[in-house]
C-alpha positions as CSV (number, residue, x, y, z in Angstrom):
1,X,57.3,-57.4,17.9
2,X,56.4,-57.0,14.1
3,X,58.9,-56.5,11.8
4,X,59.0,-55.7,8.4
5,X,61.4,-55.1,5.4
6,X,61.2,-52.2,3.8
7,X,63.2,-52.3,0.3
8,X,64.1,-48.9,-1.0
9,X,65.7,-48.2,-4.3
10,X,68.0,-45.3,-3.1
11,X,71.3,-45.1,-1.2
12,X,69.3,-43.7,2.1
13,X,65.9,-42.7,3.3
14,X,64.9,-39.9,6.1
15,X,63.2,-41.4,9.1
16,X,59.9,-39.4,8.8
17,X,59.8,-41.0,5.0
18,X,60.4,-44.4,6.4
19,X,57.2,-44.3,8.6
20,X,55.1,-42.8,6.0
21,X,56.0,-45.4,3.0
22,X,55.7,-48.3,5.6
23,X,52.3,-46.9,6.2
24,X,53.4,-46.9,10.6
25,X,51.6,-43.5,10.1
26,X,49.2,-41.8,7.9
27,X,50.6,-37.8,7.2
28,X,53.6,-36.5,7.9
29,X,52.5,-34.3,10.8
30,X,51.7,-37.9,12.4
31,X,55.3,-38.9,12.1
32,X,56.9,-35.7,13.2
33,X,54.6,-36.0,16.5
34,X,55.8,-39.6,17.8
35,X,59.6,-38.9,16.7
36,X,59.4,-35.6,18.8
37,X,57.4,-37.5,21.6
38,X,60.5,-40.3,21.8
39,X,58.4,-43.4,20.7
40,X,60.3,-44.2,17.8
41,X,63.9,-46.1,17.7
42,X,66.7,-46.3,15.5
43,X,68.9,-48.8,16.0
44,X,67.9,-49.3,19.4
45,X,68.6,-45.6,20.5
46,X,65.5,-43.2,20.9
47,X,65.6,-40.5,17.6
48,X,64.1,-37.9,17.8
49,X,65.6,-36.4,14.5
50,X,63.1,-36.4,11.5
51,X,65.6,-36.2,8.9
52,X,67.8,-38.8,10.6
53,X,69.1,-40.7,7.6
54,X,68.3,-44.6,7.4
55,X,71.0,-46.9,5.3
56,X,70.4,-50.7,4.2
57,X,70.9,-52.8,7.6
58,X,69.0,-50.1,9.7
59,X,66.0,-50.8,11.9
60,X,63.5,-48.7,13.0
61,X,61.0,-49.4,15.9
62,X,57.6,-47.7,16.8
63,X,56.5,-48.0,20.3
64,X,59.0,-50.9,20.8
65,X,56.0,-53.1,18.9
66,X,56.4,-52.5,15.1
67,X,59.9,-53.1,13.6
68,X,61.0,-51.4,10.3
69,X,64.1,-53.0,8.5
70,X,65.6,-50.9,5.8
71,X,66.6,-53.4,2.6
């Protein structure tokens, strides 16, 4: 599995966001389909909540391939 650090500069960041400033997905319409579909993780649990809010420590997967740590 990939994984990458994301740094933000903000106490939090909403799921959706996460994907789109990684670049996991191009458009926000992109990222609301796969978290509604169930192909995205959060901390190992399926989340299908856009505005699920990510803190320093969290970890975000994409089809179980493409890991997104928050920083």
């Amino acid at each position: 599995m990939d994984s990458h650090d994301i740094s933000i500069s903000t106490q939090f960041i909403k799921l959706q966001e996460l994907l789109k400033f990684a670049g996991a997905v191009e458009t926000g319409g992109d990222a609301k389909r796969i978290i509604q579909q169930g192909r995205v993780t959060v901390n190992g649990q399926t989340c299908t909540m856009r505005g699920k809010k990510l803190y320093p420590g969290d970890r975000a997967a994409v089809d179980g391939e493409t890991e997104l740590v928050v920083r």
